[in-house]
NULO-408819 format. One record per atom (N, C-alpha, C): chain; y, x, z; residue in three letters; atom name. Coordinates in steps of 0.1 Angstrom, whole numbers, padded with zeros to 4 digits. Each point is the difference from the previous one (the first is absolute). Example, Ala and Ser with C-alpha at 12.3 -4.5 7.8 and 13.67 -1.06 7.14 Angstrom:
  kette  north   east     up  rest  atom
      A  -0057   0132   0078   ALA     N
      A   0012  -0009   0000   ALA    CA
      A   0012   0009   0000   ALA     C
      A   0011  -0004  -0007   SER     N
      A   0011   0009   0000   SER    CA
      A   0011  -0008   0008   SER     C
***
This chain:
  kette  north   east     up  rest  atom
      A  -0012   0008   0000   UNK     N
      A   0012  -0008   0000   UNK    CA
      A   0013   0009   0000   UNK     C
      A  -0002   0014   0004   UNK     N
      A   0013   0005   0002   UNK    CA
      A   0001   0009  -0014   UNK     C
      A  -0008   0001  -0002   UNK     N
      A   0001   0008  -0012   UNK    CA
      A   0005  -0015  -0015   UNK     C
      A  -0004  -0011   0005   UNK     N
      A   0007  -0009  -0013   UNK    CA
      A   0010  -0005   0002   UNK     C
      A   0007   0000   0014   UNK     N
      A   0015  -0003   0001   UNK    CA
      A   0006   0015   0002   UNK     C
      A  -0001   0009  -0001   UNK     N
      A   0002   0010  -0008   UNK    CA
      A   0002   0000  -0013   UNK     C
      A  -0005  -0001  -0009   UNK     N
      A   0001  -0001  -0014   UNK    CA
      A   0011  -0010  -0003   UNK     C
      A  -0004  -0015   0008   UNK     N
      A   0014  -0011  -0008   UNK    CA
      A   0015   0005   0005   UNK     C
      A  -0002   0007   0012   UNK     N
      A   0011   0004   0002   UNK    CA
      A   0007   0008  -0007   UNK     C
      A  -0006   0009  -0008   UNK     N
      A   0000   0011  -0007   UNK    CA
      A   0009  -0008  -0017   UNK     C
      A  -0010  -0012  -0002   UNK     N
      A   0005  -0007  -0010   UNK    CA
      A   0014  -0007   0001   UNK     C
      A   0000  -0001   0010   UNK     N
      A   0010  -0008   0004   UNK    CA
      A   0014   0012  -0006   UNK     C
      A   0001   0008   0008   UNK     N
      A   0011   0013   0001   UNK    CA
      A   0000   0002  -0020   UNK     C
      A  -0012   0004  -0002   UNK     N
      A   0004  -0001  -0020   UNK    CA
      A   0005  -0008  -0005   UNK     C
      A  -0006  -0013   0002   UNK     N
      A   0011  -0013  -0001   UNK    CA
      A   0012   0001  -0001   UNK     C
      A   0006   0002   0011   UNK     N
      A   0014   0003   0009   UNK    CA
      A   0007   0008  -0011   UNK     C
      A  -0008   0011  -0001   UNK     N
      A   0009   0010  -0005   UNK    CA
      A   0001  -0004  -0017   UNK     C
      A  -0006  -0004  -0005   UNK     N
      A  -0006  -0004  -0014   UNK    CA
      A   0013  -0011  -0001   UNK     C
      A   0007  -0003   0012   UNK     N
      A   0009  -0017  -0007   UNK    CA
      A   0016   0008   0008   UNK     C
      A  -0004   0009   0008   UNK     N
      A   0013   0009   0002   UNK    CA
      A   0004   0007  -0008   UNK     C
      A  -0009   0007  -0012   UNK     N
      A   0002   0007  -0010   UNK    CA
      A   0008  -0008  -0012   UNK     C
      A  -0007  -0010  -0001   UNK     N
      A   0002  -0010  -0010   UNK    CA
      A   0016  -0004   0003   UNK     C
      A   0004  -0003   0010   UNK     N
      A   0014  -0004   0007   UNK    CA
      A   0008   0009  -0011   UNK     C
      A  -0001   0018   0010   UNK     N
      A   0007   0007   0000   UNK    CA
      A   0001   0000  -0012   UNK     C
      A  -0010   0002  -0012   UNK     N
      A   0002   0002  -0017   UNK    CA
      A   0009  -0012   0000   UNK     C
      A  -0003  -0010  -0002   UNK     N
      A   0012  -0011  -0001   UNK    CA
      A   0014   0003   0003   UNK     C
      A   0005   0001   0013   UNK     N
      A   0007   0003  -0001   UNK    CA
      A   0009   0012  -0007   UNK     C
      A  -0008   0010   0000   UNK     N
      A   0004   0009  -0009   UNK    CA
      A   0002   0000  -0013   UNK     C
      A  -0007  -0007  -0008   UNK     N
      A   0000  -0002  -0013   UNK    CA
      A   0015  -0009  -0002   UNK     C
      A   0000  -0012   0009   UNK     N
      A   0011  -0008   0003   UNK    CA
      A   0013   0007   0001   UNK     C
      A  -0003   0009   0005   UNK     N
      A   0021   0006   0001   UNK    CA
      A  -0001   0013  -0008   UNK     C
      A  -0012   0009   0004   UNK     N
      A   0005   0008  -0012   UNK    CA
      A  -0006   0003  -0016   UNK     C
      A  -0010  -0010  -0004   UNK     N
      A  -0003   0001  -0007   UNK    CA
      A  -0007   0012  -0008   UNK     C
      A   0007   0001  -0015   UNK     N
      A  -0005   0015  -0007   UNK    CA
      A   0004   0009   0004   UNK     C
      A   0010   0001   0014   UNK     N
      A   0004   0013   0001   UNK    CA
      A  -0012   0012   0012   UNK     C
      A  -0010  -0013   0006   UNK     N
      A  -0004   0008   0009   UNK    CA
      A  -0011   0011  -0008   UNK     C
      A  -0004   0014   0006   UNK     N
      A  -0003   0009  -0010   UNK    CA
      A  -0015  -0001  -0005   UNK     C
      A  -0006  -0007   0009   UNK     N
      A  -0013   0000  -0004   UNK    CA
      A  -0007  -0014  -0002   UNK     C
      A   0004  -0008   0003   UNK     N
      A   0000  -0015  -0006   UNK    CA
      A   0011  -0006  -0008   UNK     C
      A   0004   0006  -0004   UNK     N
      A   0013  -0005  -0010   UNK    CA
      A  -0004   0003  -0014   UNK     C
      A  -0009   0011  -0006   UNK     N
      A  -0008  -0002  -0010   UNK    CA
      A  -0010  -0007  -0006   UNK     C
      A  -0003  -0002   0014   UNK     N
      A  -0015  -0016   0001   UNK    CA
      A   0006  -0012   0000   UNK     C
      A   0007  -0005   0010   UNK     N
      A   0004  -0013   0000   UNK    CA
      A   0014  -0001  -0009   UNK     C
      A   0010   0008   0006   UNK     N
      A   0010  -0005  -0008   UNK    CA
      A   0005  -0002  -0018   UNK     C
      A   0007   0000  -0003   UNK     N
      A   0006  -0002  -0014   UNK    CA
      A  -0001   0019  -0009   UNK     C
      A  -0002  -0002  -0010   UNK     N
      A   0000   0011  -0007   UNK    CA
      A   0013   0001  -0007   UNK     C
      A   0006   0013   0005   UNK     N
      A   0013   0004  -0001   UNK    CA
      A  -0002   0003  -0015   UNK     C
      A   0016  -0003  -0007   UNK     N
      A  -0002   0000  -0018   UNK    CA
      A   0002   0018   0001   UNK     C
      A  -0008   0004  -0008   UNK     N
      A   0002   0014  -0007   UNK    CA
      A   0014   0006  -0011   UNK     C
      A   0005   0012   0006   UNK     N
      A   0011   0003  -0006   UNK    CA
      A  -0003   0013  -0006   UNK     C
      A   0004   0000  -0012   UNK     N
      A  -0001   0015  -0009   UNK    CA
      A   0009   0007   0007   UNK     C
      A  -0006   0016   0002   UNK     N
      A   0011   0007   0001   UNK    CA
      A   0010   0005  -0007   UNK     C
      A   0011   0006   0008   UNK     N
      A   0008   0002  -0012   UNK    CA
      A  -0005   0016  -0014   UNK     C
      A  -0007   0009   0003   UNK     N
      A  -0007   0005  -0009   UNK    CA
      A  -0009  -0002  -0009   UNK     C
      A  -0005  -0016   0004   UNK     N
      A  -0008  -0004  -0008   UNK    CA
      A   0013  -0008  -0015   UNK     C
      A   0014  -0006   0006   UNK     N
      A   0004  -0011  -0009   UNK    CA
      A   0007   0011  -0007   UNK     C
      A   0006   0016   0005   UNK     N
      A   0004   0005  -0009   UNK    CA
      A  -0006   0011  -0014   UNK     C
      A  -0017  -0002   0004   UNK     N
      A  -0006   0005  -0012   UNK    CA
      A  -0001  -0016  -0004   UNK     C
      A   0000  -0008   0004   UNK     N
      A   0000  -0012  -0015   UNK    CA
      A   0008  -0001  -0005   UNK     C
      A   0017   0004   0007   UNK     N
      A   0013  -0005  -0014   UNK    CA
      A  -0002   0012  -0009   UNK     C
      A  -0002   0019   0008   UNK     N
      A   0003   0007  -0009   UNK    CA
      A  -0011   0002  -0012   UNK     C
      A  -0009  -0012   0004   UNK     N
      A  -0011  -0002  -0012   UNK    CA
      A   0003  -0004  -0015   UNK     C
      A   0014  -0007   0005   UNK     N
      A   0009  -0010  -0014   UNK    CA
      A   0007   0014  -0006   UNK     C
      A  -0001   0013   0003   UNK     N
      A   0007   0011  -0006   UNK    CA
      A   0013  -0001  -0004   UNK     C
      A   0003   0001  -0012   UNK     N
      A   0015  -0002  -0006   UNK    CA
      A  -0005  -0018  -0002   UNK     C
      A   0009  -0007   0008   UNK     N
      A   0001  -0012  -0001   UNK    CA
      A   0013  -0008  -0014   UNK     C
      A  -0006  -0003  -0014   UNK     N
      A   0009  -0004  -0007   UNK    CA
      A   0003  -0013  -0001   UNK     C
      A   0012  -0005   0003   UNK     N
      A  -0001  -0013   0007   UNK    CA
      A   0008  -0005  -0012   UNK     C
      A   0004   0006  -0007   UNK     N
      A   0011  -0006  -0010   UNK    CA
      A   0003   0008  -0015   UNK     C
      A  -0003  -0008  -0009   UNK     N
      A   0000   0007  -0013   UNK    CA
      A   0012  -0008  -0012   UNK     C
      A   0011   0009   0001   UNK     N
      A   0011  -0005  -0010   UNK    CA
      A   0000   0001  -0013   UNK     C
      A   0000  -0007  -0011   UNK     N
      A   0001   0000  -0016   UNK    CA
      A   0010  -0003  -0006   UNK     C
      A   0007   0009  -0004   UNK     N
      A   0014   0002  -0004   UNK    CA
      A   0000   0007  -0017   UNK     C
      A   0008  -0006  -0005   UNK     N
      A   0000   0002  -0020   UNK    CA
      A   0011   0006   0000   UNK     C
      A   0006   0014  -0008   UNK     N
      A   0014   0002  -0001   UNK    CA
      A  -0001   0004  -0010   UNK     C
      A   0012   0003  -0011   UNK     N
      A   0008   0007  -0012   UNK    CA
      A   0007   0013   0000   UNK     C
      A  -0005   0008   0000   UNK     N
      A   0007   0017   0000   UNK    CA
      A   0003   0003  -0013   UNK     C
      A   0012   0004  -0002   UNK     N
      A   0006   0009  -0007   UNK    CA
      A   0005   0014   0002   UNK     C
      A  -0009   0008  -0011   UNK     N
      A   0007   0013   0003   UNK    CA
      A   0005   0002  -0010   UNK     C
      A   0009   0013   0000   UNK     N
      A   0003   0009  -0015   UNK    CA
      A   0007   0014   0003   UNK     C
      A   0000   0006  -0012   UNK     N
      A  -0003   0015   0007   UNK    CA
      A   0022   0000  -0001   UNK     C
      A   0006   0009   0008   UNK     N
      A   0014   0001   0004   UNK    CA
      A   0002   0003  -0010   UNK     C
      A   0019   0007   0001   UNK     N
      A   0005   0003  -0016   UNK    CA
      A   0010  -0011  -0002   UNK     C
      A   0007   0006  -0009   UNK     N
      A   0013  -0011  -0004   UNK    CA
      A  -0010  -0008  -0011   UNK     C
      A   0006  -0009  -0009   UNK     N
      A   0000  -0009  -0009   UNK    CA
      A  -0008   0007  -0009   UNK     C
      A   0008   0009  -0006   UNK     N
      A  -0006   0010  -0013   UNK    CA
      A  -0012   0005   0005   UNK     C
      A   0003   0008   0008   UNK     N
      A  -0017   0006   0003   UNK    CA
      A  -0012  -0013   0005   UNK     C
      A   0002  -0009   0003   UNK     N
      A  -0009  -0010   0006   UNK    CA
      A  -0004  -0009  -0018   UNK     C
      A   0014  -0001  -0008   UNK     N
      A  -0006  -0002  -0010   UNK    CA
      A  -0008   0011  -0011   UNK     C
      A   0004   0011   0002   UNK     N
      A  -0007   0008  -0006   UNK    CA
      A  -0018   0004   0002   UNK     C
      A   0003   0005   0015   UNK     N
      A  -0014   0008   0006   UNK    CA
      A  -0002  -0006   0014   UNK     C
      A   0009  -0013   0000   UNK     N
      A  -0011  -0009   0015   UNK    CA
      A  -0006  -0009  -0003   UNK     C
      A  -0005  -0005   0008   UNK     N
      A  -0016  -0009   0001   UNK    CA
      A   0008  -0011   0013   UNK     C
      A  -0006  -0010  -0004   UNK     N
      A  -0001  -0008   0008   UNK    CA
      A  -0013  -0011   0006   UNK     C
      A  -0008  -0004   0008   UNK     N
      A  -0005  -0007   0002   UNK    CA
      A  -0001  -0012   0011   UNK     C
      A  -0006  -0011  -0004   UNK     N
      A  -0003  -0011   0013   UNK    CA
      A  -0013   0000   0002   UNK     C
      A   0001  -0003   0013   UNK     N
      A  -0013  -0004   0006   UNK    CA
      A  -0004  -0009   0008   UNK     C
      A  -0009  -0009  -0008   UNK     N
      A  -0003  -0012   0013   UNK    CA
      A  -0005   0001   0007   UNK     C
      A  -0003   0000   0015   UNK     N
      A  -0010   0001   0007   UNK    CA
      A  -0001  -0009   0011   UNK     C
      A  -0015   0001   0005   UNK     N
      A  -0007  -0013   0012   UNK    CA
      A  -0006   0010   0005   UNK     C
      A   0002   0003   0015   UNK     N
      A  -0001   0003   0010   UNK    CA
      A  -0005  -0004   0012   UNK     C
      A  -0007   0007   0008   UNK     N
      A  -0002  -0009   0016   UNK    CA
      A   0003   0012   0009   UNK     C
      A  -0002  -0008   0013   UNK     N
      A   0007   0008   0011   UNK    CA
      A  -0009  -0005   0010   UNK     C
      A  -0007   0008   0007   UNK     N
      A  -0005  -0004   0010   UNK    CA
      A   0004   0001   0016   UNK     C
      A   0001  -0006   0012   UNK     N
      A   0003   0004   0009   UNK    CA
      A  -0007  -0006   0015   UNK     C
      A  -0002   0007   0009   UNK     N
      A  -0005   0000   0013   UNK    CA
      A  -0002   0007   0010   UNK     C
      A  -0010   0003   0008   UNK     N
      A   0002   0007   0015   UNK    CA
      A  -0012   0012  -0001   UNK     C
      A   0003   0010   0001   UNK     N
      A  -0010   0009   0005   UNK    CA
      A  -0007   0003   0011   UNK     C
      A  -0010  -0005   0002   UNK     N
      A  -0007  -0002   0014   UNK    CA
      A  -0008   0010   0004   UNK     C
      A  -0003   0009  -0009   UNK     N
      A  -0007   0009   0005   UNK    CA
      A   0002   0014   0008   UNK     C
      A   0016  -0003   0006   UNK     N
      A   0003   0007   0011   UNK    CA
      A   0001  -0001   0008   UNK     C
      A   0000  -0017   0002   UNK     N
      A  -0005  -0004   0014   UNK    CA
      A  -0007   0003   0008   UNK     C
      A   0010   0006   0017   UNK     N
      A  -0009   0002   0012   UNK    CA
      A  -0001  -0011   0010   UNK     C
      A  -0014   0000   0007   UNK     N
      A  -0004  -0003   0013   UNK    CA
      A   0015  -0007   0000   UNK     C
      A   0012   0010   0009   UNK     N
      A   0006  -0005   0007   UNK    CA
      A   0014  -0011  -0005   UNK     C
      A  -0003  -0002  -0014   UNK     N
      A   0005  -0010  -0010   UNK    CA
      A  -0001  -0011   0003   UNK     C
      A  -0010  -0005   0005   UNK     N
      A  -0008  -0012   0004   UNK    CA
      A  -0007  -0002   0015   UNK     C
      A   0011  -0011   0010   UNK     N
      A  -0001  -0003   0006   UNK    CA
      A  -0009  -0011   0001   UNK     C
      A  -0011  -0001   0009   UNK     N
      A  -0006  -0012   0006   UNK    CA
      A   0000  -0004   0014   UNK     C
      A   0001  -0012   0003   UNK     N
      A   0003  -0009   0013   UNK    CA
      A  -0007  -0011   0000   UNK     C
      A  -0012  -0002   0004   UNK     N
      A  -0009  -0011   0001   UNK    CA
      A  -0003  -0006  -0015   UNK     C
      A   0006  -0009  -0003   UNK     N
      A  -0001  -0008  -0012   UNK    CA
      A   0009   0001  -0009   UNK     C
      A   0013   0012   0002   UNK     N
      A   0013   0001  -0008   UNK    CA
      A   0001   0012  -0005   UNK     C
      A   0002   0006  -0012   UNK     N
      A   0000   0013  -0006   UNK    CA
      A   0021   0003  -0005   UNK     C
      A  -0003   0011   0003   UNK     N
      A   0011   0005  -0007   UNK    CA
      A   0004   0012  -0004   UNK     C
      A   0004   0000  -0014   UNK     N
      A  -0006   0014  -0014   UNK    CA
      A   0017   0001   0002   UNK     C
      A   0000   0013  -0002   UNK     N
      A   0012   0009  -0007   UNK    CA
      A  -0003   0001  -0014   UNK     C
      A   0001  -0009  -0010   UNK     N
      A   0004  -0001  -0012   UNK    CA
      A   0006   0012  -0008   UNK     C
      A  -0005   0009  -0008   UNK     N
      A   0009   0009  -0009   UNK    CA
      A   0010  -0009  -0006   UNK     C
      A   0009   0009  -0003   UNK     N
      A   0011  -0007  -0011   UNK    CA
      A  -0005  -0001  -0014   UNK     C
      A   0003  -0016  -0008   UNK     N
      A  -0007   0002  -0016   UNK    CA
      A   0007   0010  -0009   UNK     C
      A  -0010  -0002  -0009   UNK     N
      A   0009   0016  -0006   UNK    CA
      A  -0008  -0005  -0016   UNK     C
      A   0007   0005  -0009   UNK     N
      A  -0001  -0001  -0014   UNK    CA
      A  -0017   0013   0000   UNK     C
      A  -0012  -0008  -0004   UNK     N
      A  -0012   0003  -0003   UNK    CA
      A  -0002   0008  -0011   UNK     C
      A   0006  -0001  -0011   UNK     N
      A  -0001   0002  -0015   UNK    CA
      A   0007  -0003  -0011   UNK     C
      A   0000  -0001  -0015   UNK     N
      A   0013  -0007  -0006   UNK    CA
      A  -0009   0009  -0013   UNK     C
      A  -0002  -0011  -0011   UNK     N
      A  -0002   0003  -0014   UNK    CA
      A   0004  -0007  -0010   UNK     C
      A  -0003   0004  -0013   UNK     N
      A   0003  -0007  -0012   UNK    CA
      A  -0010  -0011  -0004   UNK     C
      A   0001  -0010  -0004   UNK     N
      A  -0014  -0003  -0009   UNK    CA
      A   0001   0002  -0014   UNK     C
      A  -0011   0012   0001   UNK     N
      A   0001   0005  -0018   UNK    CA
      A   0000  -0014  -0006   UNK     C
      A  -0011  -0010   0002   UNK     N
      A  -0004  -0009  -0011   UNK    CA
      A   0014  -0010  -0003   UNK     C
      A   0010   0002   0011   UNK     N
      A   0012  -0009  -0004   UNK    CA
      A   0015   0010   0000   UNK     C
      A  -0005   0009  -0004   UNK     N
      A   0014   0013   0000   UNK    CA
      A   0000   0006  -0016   UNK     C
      A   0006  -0003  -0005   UNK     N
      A   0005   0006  -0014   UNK    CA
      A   0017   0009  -0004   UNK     C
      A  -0009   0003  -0010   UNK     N
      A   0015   0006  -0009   UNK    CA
      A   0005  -0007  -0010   UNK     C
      A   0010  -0012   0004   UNK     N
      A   0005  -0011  -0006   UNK    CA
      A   0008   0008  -0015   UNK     C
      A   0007   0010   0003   UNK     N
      A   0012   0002  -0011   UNK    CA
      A   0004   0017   0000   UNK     C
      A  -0003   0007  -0011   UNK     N
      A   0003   0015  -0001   UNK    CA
      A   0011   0002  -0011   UNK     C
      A   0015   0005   0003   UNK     N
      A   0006   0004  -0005   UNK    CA
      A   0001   0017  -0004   UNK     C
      A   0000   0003  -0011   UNK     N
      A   0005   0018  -0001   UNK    CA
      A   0011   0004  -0013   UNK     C
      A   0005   0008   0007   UNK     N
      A   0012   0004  -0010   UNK    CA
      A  -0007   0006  -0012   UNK     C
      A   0015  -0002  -0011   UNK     N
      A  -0006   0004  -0014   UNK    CA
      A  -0009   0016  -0003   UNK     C
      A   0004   0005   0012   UNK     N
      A  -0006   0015  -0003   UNK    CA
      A  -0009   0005   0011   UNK     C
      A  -0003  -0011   0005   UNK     N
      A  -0013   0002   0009   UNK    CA
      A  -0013   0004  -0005   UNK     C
      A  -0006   0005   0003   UNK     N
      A  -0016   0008  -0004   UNK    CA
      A  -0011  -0008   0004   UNK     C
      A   0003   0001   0012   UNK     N
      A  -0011  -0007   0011   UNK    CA
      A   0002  -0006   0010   UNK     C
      A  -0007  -0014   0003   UNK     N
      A   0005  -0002   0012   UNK    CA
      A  -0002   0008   0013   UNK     C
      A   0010  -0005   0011   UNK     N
      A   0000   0005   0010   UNK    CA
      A  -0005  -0011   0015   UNK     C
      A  -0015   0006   0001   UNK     N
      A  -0010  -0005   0008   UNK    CA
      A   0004   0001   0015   UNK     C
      A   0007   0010   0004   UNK     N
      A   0008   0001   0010   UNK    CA
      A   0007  -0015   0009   UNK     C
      A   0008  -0002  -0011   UNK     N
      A   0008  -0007   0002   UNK    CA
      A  -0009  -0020   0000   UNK     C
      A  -0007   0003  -0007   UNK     N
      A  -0014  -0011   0005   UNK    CA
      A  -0003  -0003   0014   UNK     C
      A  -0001   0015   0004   UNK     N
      A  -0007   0001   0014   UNK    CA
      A   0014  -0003   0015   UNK     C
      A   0010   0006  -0003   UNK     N
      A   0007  -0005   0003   UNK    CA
      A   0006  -0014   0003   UNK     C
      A  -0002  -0010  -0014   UNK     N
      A   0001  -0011   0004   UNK    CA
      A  -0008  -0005   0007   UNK     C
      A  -0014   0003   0002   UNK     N
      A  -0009  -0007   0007   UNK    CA
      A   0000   0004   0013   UNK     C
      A   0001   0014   0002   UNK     N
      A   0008   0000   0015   UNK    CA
      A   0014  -0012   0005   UNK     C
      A   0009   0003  -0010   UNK     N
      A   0009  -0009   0007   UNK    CA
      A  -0001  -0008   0004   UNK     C
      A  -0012  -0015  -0014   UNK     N
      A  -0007  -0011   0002   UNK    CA
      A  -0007  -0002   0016   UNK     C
      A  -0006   0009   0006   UNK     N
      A  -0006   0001   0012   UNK    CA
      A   0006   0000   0014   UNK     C
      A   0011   0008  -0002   UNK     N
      A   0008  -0001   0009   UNK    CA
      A   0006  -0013   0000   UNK     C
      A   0005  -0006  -0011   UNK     N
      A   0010  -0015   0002   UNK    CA
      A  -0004  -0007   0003   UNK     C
      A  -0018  -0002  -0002   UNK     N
      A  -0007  -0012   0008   UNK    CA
      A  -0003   0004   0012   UNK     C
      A  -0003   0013   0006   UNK     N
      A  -0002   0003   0011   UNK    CA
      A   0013  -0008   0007   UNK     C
      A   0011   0005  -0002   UNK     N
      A   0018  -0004   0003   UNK    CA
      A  -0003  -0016   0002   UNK     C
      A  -0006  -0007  -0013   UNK     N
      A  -0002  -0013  -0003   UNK    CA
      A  -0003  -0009   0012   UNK     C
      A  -0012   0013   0009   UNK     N
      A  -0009  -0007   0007   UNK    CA
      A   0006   0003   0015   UNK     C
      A   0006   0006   0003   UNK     N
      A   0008   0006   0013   UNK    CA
      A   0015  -0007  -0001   UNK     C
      A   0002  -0006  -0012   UNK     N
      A   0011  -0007   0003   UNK    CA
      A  -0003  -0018   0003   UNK     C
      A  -0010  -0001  -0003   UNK     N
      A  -0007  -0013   0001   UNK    CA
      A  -0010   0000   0018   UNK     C
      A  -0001   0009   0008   UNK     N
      A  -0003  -0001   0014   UNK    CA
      A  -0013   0003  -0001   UNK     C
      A  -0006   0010  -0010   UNK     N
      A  -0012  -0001  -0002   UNK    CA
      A  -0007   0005   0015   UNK     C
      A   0005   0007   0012   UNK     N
      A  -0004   0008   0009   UNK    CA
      A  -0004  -0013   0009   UNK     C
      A   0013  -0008   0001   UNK     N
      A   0000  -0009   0010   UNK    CA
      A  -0015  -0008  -0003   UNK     C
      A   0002  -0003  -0010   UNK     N
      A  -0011  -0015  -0006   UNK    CA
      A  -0015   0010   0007   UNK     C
      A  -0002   0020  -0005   UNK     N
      A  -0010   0002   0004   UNK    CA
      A   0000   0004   0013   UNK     C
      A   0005   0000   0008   UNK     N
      A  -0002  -0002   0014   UNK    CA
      A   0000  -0011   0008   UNK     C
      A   0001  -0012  -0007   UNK     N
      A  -0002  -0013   0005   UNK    CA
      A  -0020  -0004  -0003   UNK     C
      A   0006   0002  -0016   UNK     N
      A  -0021  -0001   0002   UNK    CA
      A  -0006   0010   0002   UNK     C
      A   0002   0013   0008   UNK     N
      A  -0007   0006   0006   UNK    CA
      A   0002  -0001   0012   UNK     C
      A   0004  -0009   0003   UNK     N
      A  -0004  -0008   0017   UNK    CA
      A  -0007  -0009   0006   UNK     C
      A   0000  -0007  -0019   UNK     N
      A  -0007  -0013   0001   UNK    CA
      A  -0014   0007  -0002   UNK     C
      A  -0003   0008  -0007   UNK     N
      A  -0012   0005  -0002   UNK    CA
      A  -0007   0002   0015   UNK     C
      A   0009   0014   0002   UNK     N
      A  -0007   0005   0013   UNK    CA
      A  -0003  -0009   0013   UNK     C
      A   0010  -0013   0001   UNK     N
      A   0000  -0006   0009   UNK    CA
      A  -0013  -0007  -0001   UNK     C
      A  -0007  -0009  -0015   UNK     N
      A  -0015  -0004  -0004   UNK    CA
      A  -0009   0010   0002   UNK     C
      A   0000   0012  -0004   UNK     N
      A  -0009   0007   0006   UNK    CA
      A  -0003   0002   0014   UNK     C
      A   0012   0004   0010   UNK     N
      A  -0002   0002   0010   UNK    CA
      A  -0007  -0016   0009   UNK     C
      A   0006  -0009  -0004   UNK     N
      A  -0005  -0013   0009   UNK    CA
      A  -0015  -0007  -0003   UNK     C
      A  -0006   0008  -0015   UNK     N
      A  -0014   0002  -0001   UNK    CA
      A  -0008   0009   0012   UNK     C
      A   0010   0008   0007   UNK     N
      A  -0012   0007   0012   UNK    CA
      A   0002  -0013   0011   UNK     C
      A   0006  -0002   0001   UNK     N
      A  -0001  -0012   0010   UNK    CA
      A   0014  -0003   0010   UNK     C
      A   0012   0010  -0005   UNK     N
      A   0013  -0002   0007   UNK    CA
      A   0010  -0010  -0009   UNK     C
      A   0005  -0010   0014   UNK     N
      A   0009  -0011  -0004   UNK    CA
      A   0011   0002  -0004   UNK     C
      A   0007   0012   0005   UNK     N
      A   0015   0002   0000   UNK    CA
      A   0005   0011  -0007   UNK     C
      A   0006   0005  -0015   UNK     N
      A   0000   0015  -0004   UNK    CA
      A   0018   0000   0003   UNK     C
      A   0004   0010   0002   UNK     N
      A   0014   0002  -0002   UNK    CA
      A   0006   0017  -0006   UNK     C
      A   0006  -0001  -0009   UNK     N
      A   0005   0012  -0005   UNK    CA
      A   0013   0006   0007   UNK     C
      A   0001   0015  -0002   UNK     N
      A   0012   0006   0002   UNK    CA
      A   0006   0007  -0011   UNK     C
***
């Protein structure tokens, strides 16, 4: 007999402890929930995951030279070679040139550092390069030699002066496109860009500087 009220007594105390335990988790879960250290990954809420900031700045400097904006501009060049009247009617040349051109523009990302890009829970914020003109060409298939004048005692033409105009042509549309805000327009959609990429890792908030 003493040895079986021994045992229930024994049951009894597990009991006890088994609904005191039970209490204290409750409560605990109750006020502090996910934060406590070793039941907060079992019972509580699973904290959202945040990219670090090394990770979001090899994804923008992944977009490399970012070209966010491509201008198409047509101009008319005239050249001719110097000289008064006489000599320009004698032994100058004159030529026009039509030309279609583009201009590209956007951000260079691939000097982006680490400390460019700030993260804060759910909110990123990039130090932005300044846009900057990417490139700038002719299109042969819409660039001609409209019109070649040469004086009566000319030999040969002067191919020089060809090349010349198509340099000028390049520059005017480049001009064309810098006078038209082409920088602004590409640093607008190279915010918009980066700001869809970045909120693909999973942050709500991007802000530039």
């Amino acid at each position: 007999m003493g040895k079986k009220s021994s045992g229930v007594g024994g049951a009894v105390v597990l009991a006890f402890a088994i609904v005191a335990l039970g209490v204290v988790l409750g409560i605990g879960l109750a006020r502090y929930g996910s934060s406590l250290p070793i039941l907060g990954p079992i019972f509580g809420e699973a904290r959202t995951q945040t990219t670090t900031s090394p990770v979001v700045v090899e994804g923008v400097k992944d977009l490399d030279q970012l070209a966010t904006v491509r201008w198409t501009e047509s101009v008319v060049i005239t050249k001719e070679t110097g000289g008064n009247a006489i000599k320009k009617t004698l032994t100058g040349e004159k030529v026009v040139l039509v030309a279609t051109g583009e201009v590209q523009a956007g951000v260079d990302l691939s000097s982006l550092e680490d400390s460019d890009v700030q993260v804060e829970d759910n909110r990123v914020q990039i130090n932005l390069p300044p846009a900057e003109i990417l490139g700038s060409s002719l299109d042969e298939g819409n660039t001609r030699l409209y019109d070649r004048d040469q004086g009566l005692l000319r030999l040969r033409p002067d191919d020089e002066l060809v090349e010349e105009a198509r340099t000028d042509a390049e520059e005017a549309i480049l001009a064309a496109a810098q006078k038209n805000d082409i920088l602004e327009t590409a640093e607008q959609n190279a915010e918009s860009s980066i700001r869809a990429l970045v909120t693909t890792l999973g942050f709500e908030e991007v802000e530039f500087e």
